[in-house]
SENUMI-890872 format. One record per residue (C-alpha): residue in three letters; x, y, z. Coordinates in nm, 4 decimals, m for minus. Layout:
N
<ropa residuo="ALA" c1="X" c2="Y" c3="Z"/>
...
//
This chain:
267
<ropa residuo="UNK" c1="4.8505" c2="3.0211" c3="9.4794"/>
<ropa residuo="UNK" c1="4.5562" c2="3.2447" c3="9.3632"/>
<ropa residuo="UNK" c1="4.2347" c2="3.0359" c3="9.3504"/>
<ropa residuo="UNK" c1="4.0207" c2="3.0485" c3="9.0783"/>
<ropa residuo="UNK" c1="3.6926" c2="3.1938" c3="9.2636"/>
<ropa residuo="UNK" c1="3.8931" c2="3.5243" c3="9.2915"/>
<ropa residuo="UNK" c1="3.8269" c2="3.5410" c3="8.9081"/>
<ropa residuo="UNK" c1="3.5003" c2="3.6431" c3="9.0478"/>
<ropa residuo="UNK" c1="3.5937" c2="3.8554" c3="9.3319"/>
<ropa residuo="UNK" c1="3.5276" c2="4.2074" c3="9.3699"/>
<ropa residuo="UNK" c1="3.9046" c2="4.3245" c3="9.3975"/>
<ropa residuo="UNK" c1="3.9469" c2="4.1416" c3="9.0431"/>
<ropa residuo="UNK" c1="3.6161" c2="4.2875" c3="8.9402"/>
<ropa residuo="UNK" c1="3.7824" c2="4.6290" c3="8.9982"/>
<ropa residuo="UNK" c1="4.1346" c2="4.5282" c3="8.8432"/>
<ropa residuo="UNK" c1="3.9719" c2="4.4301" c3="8.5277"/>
<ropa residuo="UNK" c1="3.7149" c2="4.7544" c3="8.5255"/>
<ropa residuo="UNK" c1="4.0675" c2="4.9365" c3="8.5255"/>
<ropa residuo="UNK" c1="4.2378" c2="4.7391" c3="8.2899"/>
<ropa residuo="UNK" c1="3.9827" c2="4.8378" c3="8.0462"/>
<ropa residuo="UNK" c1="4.0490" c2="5.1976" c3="8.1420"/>
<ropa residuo="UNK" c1="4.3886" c2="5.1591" c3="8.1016"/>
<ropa residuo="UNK" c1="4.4174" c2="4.9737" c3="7.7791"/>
<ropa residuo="UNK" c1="4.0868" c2="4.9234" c3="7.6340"/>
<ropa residuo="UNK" c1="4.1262" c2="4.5197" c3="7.6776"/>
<ropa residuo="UNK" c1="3.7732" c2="4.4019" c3="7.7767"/>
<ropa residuo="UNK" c1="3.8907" c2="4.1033" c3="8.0121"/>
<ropa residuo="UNK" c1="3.5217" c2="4.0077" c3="8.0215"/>
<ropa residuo="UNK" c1="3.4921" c2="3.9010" c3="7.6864"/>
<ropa residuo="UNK" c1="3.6942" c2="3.6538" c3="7.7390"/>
<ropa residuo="UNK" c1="3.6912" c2="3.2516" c3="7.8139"/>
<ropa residuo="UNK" c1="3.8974" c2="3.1632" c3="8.1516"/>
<ropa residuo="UNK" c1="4.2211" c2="3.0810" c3="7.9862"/>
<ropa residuo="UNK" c1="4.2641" c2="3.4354" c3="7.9675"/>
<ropa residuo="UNK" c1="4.1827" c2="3.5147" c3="8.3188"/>
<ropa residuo="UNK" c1="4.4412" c2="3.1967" c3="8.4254"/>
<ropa residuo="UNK" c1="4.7068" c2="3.3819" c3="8.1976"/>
<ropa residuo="UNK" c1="4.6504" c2="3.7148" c3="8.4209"/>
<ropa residuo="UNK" c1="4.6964" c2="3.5315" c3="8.7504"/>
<ropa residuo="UNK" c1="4.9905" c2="3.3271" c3="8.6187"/>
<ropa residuo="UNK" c1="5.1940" c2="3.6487" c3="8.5457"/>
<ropa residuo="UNK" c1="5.0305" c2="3.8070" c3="8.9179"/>
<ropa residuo="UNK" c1="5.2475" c2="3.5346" c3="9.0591"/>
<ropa residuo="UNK" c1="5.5368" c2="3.4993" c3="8.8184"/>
<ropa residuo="UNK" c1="5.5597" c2="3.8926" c3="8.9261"/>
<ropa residuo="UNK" c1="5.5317" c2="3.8186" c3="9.2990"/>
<ropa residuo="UNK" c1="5.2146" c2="4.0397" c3="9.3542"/>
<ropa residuo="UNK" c1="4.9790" c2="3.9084" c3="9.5652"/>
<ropa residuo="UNK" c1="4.7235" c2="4.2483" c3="9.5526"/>
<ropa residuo="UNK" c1="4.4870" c2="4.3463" c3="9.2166"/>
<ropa residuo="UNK" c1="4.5719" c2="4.7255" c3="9.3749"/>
<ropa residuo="UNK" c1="4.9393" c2="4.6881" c3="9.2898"/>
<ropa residuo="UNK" c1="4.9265" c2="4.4573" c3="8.9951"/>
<ropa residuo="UNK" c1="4.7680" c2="4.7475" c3="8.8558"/>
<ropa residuo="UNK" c1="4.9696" c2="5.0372" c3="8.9815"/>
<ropa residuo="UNK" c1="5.2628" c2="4.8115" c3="8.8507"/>
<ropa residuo="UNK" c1="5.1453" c2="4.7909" c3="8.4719"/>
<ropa residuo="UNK" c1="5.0358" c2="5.1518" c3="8.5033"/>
<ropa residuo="UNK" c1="5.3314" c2="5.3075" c3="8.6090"/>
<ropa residuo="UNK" c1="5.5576" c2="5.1150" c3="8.4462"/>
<ropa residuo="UNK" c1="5.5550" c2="5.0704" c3="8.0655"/>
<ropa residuo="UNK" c1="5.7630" c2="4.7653" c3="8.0482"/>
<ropa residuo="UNK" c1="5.5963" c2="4.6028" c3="8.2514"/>
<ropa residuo="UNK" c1="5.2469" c2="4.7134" c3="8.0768"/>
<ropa residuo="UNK" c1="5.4106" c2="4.5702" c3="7.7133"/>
<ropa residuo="UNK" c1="5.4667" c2="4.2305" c3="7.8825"/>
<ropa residuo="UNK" c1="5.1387" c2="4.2337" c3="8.0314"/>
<ropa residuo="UNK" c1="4.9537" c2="4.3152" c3="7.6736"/>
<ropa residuo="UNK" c1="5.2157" c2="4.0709" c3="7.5115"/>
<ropa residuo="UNK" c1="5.1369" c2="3.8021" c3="7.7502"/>
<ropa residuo="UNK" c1="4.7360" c2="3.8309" c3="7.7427"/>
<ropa residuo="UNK" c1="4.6962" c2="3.8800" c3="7.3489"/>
<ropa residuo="UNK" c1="5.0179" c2="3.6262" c3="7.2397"/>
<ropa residuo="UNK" c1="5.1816" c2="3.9077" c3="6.9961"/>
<ropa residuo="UNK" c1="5.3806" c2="3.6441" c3="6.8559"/>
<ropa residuo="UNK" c1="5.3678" c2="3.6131" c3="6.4504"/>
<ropa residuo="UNK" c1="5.5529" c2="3.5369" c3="6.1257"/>
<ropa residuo="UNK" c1="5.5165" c2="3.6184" c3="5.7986"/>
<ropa residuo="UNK" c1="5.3289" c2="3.3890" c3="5.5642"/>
<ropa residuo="UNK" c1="5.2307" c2="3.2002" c3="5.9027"/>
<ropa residuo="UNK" c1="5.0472" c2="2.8071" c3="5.7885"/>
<ropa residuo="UNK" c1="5.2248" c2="2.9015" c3="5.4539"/>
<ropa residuo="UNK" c1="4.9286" c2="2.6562" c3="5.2614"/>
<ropa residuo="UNK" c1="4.6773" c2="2.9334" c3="5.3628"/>
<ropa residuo="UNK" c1="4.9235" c2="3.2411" c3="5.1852"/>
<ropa residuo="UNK" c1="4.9319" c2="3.0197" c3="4.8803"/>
<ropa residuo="UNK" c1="4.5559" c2="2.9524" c3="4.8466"/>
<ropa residuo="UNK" c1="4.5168" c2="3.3642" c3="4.9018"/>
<ropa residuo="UNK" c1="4.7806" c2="3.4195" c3="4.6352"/>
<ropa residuo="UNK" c1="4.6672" c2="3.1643" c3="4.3753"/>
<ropa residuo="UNK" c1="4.2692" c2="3.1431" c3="4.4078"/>
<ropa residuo="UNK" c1="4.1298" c2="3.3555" c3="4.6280"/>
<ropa residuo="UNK" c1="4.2698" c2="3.7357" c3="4.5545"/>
<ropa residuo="UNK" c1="4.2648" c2="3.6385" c3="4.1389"/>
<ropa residuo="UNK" c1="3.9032" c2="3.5610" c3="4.1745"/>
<ropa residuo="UNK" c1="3.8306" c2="3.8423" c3="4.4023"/>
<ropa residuo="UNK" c1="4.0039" c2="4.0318" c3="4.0682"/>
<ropa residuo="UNK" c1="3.7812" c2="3.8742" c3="3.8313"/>
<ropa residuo="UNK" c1="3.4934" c2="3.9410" c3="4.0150"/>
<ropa residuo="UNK" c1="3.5057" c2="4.2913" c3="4.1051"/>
<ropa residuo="UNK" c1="3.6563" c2="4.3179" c3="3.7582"/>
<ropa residuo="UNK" c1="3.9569" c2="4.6304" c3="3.8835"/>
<ropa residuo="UNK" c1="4.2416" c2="4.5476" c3="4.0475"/>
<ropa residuo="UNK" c1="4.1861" c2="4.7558" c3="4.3468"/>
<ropa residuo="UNK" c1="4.1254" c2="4.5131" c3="4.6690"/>
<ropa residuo="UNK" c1="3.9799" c2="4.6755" c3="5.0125"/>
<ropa residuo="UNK" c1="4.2006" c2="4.4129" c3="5.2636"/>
<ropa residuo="UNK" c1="4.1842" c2="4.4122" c3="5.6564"/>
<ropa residuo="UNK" c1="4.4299" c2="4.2402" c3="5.9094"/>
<ropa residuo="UNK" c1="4.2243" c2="4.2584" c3="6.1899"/>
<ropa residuo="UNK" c1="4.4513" c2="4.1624" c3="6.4937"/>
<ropa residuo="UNK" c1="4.7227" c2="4.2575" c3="6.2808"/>
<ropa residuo="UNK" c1="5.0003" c2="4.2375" c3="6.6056"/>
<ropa residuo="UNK" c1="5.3522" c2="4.3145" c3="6.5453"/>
<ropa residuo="UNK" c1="5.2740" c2="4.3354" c3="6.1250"/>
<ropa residuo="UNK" c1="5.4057" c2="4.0551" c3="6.0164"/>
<ropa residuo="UNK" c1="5.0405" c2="3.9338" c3="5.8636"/>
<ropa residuo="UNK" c1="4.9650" c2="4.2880" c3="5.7178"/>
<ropa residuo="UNK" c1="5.3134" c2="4.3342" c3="5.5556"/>
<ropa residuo="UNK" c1="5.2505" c2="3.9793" c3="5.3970"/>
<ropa residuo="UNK" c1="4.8917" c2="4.1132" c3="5.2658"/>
<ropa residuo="UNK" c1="5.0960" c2="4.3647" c3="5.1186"/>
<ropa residuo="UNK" c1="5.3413" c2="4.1715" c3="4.9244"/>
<ropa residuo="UNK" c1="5.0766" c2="3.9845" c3="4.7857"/>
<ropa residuo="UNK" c1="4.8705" c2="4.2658" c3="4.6586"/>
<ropa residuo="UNK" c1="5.2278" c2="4.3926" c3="4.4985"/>
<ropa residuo="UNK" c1="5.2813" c2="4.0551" c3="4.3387"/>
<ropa residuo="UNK" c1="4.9329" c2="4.0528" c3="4.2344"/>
<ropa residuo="UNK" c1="4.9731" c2="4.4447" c3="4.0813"/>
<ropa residuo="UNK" c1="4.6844" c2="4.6219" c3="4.3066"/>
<ropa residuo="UNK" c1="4.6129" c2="4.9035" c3="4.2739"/>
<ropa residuo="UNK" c1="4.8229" c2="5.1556" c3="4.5907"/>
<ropa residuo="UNK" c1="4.5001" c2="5.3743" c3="4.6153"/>
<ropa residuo="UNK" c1="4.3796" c2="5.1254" c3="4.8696"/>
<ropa residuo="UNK" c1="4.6105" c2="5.0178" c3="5.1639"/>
<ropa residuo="UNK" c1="4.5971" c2="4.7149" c3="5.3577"/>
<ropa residuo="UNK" c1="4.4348" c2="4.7924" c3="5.6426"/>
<ropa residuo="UNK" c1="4.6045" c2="4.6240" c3="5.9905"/>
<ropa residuo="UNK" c1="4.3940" c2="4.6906" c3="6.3253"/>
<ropa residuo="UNK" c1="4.5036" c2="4.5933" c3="6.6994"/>
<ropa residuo="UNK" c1="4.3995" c2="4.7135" c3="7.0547"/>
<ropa residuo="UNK" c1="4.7467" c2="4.7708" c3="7.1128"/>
<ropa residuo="UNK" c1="4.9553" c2="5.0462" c3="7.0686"/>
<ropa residuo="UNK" c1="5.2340" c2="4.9195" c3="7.1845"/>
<ropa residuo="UNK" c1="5.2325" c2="4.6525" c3="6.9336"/>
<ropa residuo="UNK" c1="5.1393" c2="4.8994" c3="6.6436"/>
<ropa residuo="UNK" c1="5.4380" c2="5.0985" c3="6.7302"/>
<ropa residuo="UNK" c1="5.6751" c2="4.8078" c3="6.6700"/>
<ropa residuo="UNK" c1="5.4942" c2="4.7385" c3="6.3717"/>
<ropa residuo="UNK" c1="5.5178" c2="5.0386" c3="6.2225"/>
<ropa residuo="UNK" c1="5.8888" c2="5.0280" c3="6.2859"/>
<ropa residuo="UNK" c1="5.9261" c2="4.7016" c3="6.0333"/>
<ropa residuo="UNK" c1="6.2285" c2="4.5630" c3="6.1274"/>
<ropa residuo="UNK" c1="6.2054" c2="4.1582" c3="6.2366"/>
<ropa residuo="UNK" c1="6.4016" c2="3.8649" c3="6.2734"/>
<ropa residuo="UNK" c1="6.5829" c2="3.6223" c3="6.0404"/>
<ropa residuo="UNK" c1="6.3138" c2="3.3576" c3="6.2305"/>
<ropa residuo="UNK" c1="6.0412" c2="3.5326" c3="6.1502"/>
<ropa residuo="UNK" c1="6.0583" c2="3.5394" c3="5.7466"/>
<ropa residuo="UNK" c1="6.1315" c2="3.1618" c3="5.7679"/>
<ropa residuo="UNK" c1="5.8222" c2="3.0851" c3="5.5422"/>
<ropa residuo="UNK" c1="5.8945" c2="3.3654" c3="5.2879"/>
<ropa residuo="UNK" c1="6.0654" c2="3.2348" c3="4.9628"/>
<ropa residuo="UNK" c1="6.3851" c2="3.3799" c3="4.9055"/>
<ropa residuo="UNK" c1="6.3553" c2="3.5847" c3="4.6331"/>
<ropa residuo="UNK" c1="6.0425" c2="3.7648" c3="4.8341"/>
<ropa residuo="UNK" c1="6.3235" c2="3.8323" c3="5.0967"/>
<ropa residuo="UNK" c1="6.5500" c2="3.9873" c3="4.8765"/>
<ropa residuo="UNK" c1="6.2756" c2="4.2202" c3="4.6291"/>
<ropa residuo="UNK" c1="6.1141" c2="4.3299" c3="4.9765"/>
<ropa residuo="UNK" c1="6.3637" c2="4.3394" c3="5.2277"/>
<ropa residuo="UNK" c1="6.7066" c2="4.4930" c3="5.3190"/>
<ropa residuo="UNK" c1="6.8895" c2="4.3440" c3="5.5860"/>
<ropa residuo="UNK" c1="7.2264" c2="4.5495" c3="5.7920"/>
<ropa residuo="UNK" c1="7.3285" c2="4.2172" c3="5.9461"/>
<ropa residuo="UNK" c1="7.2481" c2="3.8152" c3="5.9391"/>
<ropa residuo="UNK" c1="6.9538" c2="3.8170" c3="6.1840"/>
<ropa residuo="UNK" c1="6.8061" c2="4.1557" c3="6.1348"/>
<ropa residuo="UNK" c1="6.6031" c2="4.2608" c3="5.8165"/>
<ropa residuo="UNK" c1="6.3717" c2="4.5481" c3="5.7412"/>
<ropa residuo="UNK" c1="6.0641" c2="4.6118" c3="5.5132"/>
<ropa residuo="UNK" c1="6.1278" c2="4.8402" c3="5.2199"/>
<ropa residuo="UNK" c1="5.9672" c2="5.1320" c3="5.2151"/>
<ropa residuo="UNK" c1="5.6763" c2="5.0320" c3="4.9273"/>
<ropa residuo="UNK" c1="5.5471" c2="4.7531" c3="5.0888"/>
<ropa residuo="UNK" c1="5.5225" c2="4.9756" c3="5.4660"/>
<ropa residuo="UNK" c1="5.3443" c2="5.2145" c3="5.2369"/>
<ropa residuo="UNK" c1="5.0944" c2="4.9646" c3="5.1393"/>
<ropa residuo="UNK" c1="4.9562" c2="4.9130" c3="5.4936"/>
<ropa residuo="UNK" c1="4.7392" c2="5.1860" c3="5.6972"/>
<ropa residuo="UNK" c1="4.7598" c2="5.0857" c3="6.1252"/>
<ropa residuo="UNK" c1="4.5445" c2="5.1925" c3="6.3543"/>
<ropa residuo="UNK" c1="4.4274" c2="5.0873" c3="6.7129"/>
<ropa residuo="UNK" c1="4.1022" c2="4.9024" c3="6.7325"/>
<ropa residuo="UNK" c1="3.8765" c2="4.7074" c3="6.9503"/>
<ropa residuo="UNK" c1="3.6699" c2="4.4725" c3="6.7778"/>
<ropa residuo="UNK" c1="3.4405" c2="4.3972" c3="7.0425"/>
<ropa residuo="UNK" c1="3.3497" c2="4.7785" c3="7.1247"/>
<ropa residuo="UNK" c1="3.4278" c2="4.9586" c3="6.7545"/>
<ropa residuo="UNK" c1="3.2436" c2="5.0212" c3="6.4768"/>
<ropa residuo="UNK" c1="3.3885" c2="4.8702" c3="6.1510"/>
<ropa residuo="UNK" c1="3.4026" c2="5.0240" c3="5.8051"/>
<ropa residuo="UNK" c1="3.2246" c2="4.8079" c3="5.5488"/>
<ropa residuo="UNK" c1="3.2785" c2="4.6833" c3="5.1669"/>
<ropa residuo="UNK" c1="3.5989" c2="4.4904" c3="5.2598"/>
<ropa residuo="UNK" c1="3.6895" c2="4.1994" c3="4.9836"/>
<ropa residuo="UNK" c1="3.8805" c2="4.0210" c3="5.2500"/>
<ropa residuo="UNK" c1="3.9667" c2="3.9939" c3="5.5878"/>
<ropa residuo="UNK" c1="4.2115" c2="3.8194" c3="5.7988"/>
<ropa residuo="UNK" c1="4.1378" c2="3.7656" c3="6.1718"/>
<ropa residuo="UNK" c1="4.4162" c2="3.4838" c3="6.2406"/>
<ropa residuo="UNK" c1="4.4328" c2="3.3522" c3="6.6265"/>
<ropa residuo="UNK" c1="4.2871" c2="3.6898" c3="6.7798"/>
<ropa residuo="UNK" c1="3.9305" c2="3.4868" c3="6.9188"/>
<ropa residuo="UNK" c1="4.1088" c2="3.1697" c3="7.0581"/>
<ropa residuo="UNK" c1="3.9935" c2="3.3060" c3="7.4123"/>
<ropa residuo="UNK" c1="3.7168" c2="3.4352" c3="7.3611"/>
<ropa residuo="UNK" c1="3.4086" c2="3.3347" c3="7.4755"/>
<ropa residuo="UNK" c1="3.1788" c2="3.1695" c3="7.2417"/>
<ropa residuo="UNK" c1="2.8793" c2="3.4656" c3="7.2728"/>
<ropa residuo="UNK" c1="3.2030" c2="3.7133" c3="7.1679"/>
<ropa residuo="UNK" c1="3.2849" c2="3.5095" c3="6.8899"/>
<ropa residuo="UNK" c1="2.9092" c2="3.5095" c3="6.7717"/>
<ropa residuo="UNK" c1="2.8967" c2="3.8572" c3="6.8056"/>
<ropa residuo="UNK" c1="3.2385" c2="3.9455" c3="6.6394"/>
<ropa residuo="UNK" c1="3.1533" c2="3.6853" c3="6.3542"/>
<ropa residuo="UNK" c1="2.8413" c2="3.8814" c3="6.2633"/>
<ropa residuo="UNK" c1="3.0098" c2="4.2230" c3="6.2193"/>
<ropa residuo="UNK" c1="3.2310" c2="4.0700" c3="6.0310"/>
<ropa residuo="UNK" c1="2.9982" c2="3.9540" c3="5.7645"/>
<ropa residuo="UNK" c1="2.8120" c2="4.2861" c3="5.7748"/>
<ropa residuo="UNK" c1="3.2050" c2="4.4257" c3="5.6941"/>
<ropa residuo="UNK" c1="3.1972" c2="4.2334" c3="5.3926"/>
<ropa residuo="UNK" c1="3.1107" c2="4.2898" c3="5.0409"/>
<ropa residuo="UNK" c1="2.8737" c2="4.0021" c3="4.8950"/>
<ropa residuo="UNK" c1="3.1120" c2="3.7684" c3="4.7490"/>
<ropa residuo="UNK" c1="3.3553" c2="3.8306" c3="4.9823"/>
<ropa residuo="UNK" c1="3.5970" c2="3.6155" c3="5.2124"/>
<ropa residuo="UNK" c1="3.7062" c2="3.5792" c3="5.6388"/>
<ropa residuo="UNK" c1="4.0169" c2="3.3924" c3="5.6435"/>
<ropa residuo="UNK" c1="4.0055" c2="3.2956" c3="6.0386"/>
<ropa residuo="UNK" c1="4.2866" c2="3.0812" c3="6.2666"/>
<ropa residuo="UNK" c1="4.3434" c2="2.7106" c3="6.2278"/>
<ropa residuo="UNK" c1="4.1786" c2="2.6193" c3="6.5567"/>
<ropa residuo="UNK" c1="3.9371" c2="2.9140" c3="6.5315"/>
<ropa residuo="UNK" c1="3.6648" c2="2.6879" c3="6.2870"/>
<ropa residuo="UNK" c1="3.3453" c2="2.8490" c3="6.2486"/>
<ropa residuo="UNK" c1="3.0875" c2="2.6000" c3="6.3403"/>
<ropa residuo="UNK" c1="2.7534" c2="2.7710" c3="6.3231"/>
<ropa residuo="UNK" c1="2.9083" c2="2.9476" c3="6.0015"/>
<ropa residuo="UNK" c1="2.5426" c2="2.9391" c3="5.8486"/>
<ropa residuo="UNK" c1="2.3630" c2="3.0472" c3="6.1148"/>
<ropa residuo="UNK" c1="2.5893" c2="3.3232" c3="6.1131"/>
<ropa residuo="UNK" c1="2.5279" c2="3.3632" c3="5.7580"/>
<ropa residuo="UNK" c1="2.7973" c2="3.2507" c3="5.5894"/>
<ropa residuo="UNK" c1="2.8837" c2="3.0061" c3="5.3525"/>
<ropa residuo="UNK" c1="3.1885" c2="2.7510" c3="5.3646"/>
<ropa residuo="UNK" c1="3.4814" c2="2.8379" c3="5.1182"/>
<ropa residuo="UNK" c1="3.7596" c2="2.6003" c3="5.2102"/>
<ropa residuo="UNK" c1="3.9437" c2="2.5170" c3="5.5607"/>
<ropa residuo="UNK" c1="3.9194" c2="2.8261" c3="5.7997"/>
<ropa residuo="UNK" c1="3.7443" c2="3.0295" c3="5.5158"/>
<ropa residuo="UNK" c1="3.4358" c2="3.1572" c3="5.4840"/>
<ropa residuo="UNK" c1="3.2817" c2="3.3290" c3="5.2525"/>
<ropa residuo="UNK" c1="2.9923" c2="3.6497" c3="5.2277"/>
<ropa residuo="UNK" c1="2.6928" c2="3.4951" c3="4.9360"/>
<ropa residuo="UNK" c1="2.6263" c2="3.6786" c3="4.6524"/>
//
């Protein structure tokens, strides 16, 4: 059993300094659950050295995606808390409309994972008749879980909170459990890797999504990431965060309440 002062010793000190080399995952900037999560898999894997957990998610790259899928929780749906979708649908994207008086939306998933939460951006802004000239834009540290997104095909389980006539205007499926986005809603969204600690972001977004990407960070992080996030922002526009990801010092941050989990840029 790995005790938890080696979160502080040198050898793990050196494993993390690597990891960041290796993947760009800043293990740092992150609360301990994280660091527990890296030890459990250490001993789920048998490895009782930093020097070969590392050669073993170097060298090999399955064992690298589990690593990445284990640490971050790549683990979505579409139309995930499907209350949230509705609000987006029915109040928050027609007034974003009204306001900027075009329909032509700048929308960021950041944290976007497998795509499941950028693809669903995109239906909405088809069902809402935005204009194509702007994409959704869907960011994640990993590549490995940009590549699958990219690929757009996802389980039956997975669309379990998308009405069925959504399904079958956006979808194609080749079998029961397998279906695939059509090719004008994958056109709609614009990956790319992304660290949000570390990067710079672009600015003048309408809205942005960052769903269950801080859970583990630590609370300075948060601050931090919170405040380039309203600086992303357009005045008047909206952060739709996680629900257990509340904003408490939302005002000191400089934003103003708009509803559960959203906040909201003033004018």
């Amino acid at each position: 059993m790995i005790e938890r002062t080696s979160y502080d010793s040198p050898q793990y000190d050196v494993f993390k300094t690597n990891v960041k080399k290796l993947t760009g995952l800043d293990l740092n900037s992150y609360k301990n659950q994280i660091h527990r999560r890296v030890h459990m898999l250490m001993q789920r894997w048998g490895i009782k050295e930093y020097e070969e957990y590392f050669k073993t998610i170097k060298e090999d790259d399955g064992k690298l995606r589990e690593f990445l899928d284990y640490l971050t929780i790549n683990v979505s749906e579409f139309f995930r808390n499907p209350n949230k979708w509705t609000e987006l649908q029915q109040k928050i994207i027609p007034a974003l409309i009204q306001d900027r008086g075009r329909k032509q939306l700048k929308i960021w998933s950041a944290g976007s994972a497998t795509g499941e939460e950028p693809y669903s951006l995109a239906i909405l802004s088809l069902e809402a008749g935005l204009s194509p000239q702007t994409p959704v834009q869907a960011s994640d540290i990993d590549l490995g879980a940009i590549a699958i997104a990219k690929r757009g095909t996802y389980l039956k389980r997975q669309l379990m909170n998308v009405p069925g006539d959504l399904v079958a205007k956006y979808f194609t499926t080749s079998d029961k459990e397998t279906y695939a986005i059509k090719p004008e809603v994958k056109n709609r969204v614009n990956f790319q890797r992304m660290n949000l600690i570390e990067d710079r972001f672009a600015d003048d977004f309408d809205l942005i999504l960052c769903r269950n990407v801080v859970i583990y960070f630590s609370a300075e992080t948060k601050t931090v990431l919170y405040q380039k996030f309203l600086r992303a922002l357009r005045p008047g526009g909206y952060l739709l965060v996680g629900s257990t990801e509340q904003i408490f010092d939302y005002r000191k941050i400089g934003f103003e309440s708009a509803g559960a989990f959203l906040y909201r840029r003033p004018v």
